[in-house]
C-alpha positions as CSV (number, residue, x, y, z in Angstrom):
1,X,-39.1,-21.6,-107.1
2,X,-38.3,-23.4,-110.9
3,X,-36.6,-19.3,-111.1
4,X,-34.4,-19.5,-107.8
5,X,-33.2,-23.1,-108.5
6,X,-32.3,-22.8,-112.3
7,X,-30.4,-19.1,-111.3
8,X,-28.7,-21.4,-108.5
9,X,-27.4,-24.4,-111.0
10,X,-26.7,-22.1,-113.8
11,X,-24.0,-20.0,-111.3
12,X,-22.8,-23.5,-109.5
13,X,-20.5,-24.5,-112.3
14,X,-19.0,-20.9,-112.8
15,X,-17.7,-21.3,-108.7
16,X,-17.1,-24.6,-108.8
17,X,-13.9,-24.6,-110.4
18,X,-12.6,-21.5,-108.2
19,X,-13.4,-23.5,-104.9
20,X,-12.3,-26.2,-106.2
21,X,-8.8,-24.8,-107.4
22,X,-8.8,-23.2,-103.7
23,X,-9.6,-26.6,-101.7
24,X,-7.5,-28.4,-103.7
25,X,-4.4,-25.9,-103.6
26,X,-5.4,-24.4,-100.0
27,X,-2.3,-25.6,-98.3
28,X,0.2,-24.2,-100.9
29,X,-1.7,-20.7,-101.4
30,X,-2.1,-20.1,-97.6
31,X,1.7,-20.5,-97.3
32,X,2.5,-18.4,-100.0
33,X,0.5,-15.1,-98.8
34,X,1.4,-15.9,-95.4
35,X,5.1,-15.4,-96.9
36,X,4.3,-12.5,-99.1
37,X,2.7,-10.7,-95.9
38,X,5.9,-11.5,-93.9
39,X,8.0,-10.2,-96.7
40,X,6.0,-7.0,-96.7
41,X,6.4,-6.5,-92.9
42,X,10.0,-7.5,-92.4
43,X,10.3,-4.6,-95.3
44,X,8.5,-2.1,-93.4
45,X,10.2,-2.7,-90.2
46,X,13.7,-3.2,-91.4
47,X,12.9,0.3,-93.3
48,X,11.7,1.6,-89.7
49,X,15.3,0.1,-88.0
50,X,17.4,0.9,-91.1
51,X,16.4,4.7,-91.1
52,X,16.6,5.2,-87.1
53,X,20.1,3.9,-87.5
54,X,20.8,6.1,-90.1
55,X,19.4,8.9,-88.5
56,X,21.5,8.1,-85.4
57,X,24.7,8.4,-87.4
58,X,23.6,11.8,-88.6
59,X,22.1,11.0,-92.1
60,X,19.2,11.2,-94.0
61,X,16.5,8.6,-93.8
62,X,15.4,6.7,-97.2
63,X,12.7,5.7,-98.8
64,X,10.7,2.8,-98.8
65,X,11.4,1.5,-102.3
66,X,15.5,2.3,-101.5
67,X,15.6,0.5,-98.6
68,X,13.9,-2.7,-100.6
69,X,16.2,-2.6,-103.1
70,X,19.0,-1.7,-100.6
71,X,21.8,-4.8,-100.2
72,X,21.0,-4.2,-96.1
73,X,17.5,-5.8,-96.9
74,X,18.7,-8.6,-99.3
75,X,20.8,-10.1,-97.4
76,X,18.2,-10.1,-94.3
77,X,16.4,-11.8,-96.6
78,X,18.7,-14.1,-98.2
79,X,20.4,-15.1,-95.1
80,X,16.9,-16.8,-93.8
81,X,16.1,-18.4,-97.5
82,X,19.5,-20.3,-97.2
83,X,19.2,-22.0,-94.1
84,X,15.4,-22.9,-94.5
85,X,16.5,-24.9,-98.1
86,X,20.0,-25.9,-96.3
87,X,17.3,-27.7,-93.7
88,X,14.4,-28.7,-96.8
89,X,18.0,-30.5,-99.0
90,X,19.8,-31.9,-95.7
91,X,16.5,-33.3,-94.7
92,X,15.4,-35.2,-98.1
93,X,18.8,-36.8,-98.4
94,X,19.2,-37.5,-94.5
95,X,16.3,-39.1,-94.3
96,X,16.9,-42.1,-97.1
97,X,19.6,-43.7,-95.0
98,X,18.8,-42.4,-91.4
99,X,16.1,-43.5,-89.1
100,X,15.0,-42.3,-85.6
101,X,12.4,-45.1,-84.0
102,X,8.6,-44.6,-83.6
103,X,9.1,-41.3,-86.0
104,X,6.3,-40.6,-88.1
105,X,9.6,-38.6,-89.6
106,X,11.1,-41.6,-90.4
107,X,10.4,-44.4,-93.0
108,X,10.3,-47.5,-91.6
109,X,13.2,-49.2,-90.2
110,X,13.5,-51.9,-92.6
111,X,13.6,-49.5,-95.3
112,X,16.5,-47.6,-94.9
113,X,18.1,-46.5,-98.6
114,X,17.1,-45.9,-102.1
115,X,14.4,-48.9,-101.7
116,X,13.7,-51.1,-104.8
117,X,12.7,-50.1,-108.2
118,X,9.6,-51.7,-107.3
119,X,8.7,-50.0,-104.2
120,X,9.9,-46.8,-106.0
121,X,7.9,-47.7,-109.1
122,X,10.4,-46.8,-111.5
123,X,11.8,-48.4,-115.2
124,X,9.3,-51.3,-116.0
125,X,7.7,-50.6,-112.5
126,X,6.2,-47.1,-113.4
127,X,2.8,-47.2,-113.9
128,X,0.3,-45.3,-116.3
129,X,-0.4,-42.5,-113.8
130,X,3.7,-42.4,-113.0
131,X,5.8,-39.1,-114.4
132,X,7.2,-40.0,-117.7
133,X,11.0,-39.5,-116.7
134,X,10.0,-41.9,-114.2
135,X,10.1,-44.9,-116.4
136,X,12.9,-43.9,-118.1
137,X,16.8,-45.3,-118.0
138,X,19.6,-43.8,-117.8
139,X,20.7,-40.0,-116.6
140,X,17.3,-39.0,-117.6
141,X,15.6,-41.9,-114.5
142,X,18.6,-41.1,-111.9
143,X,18.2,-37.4,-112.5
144,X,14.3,-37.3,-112.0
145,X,14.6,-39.8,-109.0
146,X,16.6,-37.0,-107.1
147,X,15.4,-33.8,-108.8
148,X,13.7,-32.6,-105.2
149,X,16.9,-33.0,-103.1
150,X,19.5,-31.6,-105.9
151,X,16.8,-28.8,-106.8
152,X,16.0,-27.8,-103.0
153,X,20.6,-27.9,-102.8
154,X,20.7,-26.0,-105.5
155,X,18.5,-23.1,-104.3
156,X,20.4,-23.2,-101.3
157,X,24.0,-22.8,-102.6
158,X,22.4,-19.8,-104.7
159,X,20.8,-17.9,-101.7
160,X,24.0,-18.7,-99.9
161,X,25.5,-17.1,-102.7
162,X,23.2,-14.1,-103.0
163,X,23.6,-13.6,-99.1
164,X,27.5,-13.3,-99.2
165,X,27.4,-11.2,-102.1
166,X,24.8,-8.7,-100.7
167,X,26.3,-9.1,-97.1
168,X,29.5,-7.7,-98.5
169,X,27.7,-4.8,-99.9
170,X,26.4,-3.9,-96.3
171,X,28.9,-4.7,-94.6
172,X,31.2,-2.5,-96.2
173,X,28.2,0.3,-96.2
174,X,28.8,0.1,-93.0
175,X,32.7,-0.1,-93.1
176,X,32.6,3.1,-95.4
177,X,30.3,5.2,-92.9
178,X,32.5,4.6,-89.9
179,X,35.4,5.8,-92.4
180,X,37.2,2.6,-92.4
181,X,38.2,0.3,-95.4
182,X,35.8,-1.7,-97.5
183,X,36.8,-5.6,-97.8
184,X,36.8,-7.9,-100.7
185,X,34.3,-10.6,-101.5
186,X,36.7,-13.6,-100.7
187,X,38.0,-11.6,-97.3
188,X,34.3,-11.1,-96.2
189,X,33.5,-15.2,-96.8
190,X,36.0,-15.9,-93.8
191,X,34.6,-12.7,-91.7
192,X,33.2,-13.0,-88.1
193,X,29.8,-11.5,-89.5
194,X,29.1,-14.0,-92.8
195,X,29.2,-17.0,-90.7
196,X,27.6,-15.1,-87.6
197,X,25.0,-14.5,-90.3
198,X,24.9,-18.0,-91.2
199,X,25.6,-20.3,-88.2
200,X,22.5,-18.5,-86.2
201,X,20.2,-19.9,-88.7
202,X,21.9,-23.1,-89.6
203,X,21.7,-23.8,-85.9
204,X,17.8,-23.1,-85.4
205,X,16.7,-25.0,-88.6
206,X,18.9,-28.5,-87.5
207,X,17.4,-27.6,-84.1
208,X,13.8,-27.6,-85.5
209,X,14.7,-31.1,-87.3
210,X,15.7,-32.6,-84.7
211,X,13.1,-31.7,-82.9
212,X,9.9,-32.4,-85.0
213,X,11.6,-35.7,-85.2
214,X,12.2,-36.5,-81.6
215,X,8.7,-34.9,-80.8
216,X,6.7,-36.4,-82.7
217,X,7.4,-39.9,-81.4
218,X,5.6,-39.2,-78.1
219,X,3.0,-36.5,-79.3
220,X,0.3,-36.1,-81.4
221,X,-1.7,-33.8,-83.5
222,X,-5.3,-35.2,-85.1
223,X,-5.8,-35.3,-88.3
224,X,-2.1,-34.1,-89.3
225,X,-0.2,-35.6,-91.7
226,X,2.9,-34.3,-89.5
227,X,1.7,-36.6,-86.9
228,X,0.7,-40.3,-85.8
229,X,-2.6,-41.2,-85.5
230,X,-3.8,-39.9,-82.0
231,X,-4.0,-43.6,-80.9
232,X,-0.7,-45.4,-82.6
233,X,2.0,-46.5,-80.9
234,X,5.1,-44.9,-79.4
235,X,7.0,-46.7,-81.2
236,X,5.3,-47.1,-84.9
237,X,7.3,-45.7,-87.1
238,X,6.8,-44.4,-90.2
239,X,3.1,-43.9,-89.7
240,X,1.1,-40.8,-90.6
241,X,-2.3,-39.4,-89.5
C-alpha cells in the first residue's frame, strides 16, 4: 500500500501541470482544433469541387498540396476570416456607446461610453495586478486602452486585403479558361463577384449580432457566461451567468 501511494504522489505533480494548463486554457484550445479540423476539411472538399470542375471543363485534376496553395482556396478562406473580425471590431467599438435593454450583450444602461478612469482602472487607478501600459499616460495609455478593437480592425482590413488580392487571381483563372480577358486589381474591387464575396458574409455576421443580442434578452443558457442567470430578469441588463 506505502508502494502504490508513494508511486501515486510522486507521478501527481508531473500531470498536474498538463491538466492544469488544459483546464485552465480548455476553452481557447478546443476552438483552435475545432478550427484547424475545419480548415483541413474545407481543404479536402474544395479540392474534391475544385477538381470536378476542372475536370468538367476538360482539364486535369490537381493535387492536394496545389489546390492549398491555389489563390481559389485563399480567398475561400480569406473571404470568411474578414467578415468574422469585421463582426469581432464592429462589435467591441459598437458596444461602448450602444445599448439594447435587458442584454446580457450590453453594459448597463447608465454606462454607455469610455466610463471613468476609475471604473476602467487606469493612470493612478491601475492596480498592482493591472497591465503595465495600463497605468501609463499618454499614447502609450490611449493605445493599450483600445489595442483589442484597433488589433481585431486591423486583421480585418488585412484579410479584406488578402481576399481581393487572391480573389482577383481566381477570378481571372477563371476569366483566362473561358478565353476571355483577365481584369486589374482596382477593376475587380468594384466587380459584381468581390462584393458578392463580401456582402454574403457581412450580412450573416451583423445578422448573428443582432441576434445573440436580441435573443438573449428572453432566453437563457445555465451556467454560460453568454447568458443571464436562468432566473434574472427580462429586463437586467448587463448581467452574466
Amino acid at each position: 500500500m506505502s508502494s502504490m501511494s508513494t508511486a501515486g504522489e510522486g507521478s501527481a505533480p508531473t500531470r498536474r501541470p498538463v491538466w492544469r494548463f488544459l483546464h485552465h486554457n480548455s476553452l481557447g484550445l478546443v476552438f483552435l482544433a475545432a478550427f484547424l479540423l475545419a480548415l483541413a476539411g474545407q481543404a479536402v472538399a474544395g479540392q474534391a469541387e475544385f477538381n470536378n470542375q476542372l475536370i468538367a471543363d476538360g482539364l486535369a485534376p490537381v493535387s492536394f498540396g496545389v489546390y492549398v496553395a491555389s489563390s481559389d482556396f485563399a480567398v475561400d478562406v480569406t473571404e470568411n476570416w474578414q467578415s468574422e473580425y469585421l463582426q469581432f471590431f464592429l462589435y467591441i467599438f459598437g458596444t461602448v456607446w450602444l445599448l439594447q435593454r435587458g442584454s446580457p450583450e450590453s453594459k448597463e444602461l447608465h454606462k454607455a461610453g469610455i466610463e471613468s478612469d476609475e471604473d476602467q482602472m487606469v493612470g493612478e487607478h491601475a492596480t498592482e495586478d493591472s497591465p503595465r501600459w495600463a497605468a501609463a499616460r499618454g499614447w502609450r495609455g490611449t493605445l493599450y486602452s483600445r489595442s483589442l478593437g484597433l488589433v481585431m480592425g486591423t486583421i480585418f482590413l488585412l484579410s479584406w486585403l488578402a481576399q481581393s488580392v487572391a480573389g482577383v487571381a481566381s477570378y481571372n483563372e477563371q476569366q483566362l479558361r473561358g478565353l476571355q480577358a483577365p481584369t486589374s486589381w482596382p477593376d475587380y474591387l468594384s466587380s459584381a463577384d468581390f462584393w458578392s464575396r463580401t456582402l454574403q458574409n457581412w450580412q450573416s455576421e451583423l445578422l448573428a449580432i443582432g441576434s445573440m443580442a436580441v435573443l438573449a434578452i428572453y432566453l437563457r443558457q445555465r451556467g454560460s457566461p453568454e447568458s443571464k442567470p436562468v432566473g434574472a430578469a427580462h429586463t437586467a441588463t448587463g448581467v452574466e451567468g
